[in-house]
C-alpha positions as CSV (number, residue, x, y, z in Angstrom):
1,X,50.3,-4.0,-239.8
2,X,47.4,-2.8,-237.4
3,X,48.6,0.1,-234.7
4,X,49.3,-2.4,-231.6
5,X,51.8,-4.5,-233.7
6,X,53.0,-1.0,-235.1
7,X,53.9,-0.5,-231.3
8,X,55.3,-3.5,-230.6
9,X,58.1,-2.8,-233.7
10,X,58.8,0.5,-231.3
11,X,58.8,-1.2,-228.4
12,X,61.3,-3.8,-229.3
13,X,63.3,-1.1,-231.3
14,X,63.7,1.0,-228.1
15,X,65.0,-2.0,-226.3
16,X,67.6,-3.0,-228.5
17,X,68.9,0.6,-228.7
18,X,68.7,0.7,-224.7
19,X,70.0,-2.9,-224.1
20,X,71.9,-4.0,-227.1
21,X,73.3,-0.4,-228.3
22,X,76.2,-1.5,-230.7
23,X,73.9,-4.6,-232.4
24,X,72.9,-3.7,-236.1
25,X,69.8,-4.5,-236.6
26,X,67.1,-3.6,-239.6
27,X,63.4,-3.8,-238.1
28,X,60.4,-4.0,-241.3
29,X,58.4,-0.9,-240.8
30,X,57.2,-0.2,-244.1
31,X,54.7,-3.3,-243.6
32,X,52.3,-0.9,-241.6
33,X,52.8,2.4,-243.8
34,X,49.7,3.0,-246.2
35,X,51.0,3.8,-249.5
36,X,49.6,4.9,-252.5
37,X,48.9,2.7,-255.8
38,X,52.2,3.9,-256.8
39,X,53.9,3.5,-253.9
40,X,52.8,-0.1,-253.3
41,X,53.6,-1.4,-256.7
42,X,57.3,-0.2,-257.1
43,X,57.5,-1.4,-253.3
44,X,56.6,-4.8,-254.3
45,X,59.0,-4.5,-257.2
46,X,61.7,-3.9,-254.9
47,X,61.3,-6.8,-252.7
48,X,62.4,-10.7,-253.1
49,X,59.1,-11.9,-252.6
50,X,56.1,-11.3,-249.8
51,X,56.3,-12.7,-246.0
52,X,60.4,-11.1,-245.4
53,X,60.6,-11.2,-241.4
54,X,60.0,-7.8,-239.6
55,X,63.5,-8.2,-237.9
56,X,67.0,-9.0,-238.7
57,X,70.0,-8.5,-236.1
58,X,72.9,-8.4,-238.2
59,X,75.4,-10.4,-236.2
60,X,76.9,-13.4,-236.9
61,X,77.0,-16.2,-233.9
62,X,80.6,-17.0,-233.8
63,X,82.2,-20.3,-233.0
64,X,86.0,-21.0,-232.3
65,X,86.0,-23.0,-235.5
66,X,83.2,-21.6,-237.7
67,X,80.4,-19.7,-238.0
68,X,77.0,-21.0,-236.1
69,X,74.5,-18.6,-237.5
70,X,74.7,-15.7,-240.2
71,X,72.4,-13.7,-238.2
72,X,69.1,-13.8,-236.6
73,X,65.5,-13.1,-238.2
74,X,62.2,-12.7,-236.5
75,X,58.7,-12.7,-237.1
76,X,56.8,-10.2,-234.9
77,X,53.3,-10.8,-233.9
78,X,51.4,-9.4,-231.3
79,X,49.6,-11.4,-228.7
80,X,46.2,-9.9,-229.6
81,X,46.7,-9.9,-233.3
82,X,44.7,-11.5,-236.5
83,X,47.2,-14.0,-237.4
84,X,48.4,-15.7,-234.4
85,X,51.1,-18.0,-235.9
86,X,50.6,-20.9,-233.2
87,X,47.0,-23.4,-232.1
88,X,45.9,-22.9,-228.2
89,X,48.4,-25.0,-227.1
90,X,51.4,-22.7,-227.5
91,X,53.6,-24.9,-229.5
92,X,52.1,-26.5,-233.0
93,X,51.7,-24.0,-235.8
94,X,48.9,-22.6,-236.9
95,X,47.4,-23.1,-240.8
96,X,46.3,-19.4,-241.2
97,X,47.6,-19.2,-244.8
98,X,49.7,-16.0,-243.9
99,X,51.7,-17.1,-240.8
100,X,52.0,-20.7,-243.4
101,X,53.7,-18.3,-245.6
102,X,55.7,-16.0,-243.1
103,X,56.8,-20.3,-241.5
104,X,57.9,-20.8,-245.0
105,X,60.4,-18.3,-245.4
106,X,61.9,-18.6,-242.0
107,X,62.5,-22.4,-242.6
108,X,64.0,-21.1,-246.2
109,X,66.4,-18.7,-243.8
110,X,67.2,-21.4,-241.6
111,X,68.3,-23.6,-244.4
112,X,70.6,-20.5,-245.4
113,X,72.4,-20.6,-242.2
114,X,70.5,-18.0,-240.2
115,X,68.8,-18.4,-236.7
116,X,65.4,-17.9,-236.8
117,X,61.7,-17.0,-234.8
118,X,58.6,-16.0,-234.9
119,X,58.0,-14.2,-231.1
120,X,54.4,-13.5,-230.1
121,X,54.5,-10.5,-227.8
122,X,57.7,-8.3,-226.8
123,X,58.8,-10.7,-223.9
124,X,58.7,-13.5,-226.1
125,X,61.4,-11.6,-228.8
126,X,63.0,-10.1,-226.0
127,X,63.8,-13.6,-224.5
128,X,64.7,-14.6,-228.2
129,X,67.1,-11.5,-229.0
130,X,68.6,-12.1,-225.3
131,X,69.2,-15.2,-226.2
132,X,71.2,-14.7,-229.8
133,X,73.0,-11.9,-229.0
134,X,74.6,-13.4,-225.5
135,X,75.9,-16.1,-227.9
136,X,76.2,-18.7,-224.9
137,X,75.0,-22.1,-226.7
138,X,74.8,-23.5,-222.5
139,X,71.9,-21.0,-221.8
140,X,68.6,-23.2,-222.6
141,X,67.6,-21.9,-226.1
142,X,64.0,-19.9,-226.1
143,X,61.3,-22.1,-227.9
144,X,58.7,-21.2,-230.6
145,X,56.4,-21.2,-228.0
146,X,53.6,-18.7,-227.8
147,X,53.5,-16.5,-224.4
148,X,51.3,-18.2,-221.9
149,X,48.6,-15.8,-220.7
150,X,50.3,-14.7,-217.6
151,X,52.9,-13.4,-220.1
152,X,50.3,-11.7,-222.3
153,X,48.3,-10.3,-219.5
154,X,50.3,-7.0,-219.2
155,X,49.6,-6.0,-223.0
156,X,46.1,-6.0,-222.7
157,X,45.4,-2.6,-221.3
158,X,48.5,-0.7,-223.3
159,X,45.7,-0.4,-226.2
């Protein structure tokens, strides 16, 4: 994880502890830490497989009847980052082999039962955690949608 995507995970991490203070949620950190040799391998060993989302919000989206969703997972990207998971237009995904394999393991998630995003750009995930957590299936649900560049605009001079 390069240092503006680093700051995004802060970023978002701050808001849900102002905005959302009793949500649980687990953000993927370790992702931008160098490690050693060591470190890296028994890191690896620890893990289900490569591509695990950077966040989880640990709260199930409840319906009188049932459950709707086991929890919510998202992708984090930054709008100025390598591996920009979506073409020019905003909406078709891209075929950069990693964001392929980050798209893969969401759609395994989904299958599982759990809502899930990738968000390009804090006001993208913050529309997506607003979203989930107000639980209200008549609010218009965010898209996969890239942030158009008025969106992206104000991250461009934070770095």
């Amino acid at each position: 994880m390069i240092q503006h995507e680093a700051i995004l995970h802060q970023q978002i991490a701050d808001y849900l502890k102002l905005q959302h203070r009793k949500v649980i949620y687990r953000t993927d950190f370790a992702a931008g830490i160098k490690m050693t040799m060591g470190q890296a391998i028994k890191h690896k060993r620890l893990q289900s497989g490569r591509a695990y989302p950077d966040l989880f919000i640990a709260l199930p989206w409840r319906t009188p009847k049932s459950f709707k969703y086991a929890g919510c997972y998202i992708e984090i990207k930054h709008p100025l980052g390598g591996h920009q998971p979506f073409l020019k237009d905003g909406y078709t995904r891209s075929k950069d082999a990693h964001c392929l394999e980050q798209w893969a393991v969401l759609d395994e998630l989904a299958a599982l039962g759990y809502y899930t995003r990738m968000a390009v750009g804090f006001e993208h995930a913050k529309r997506i955690i607003d979203w989930y957590i107000a639980q209200d299936s008549k609010r218009p649900e965010p898209t996969d949608q890239a942030l158009n560049d008025t969106e992206a605009a104000p991250y461009e001079n934070i770095f």
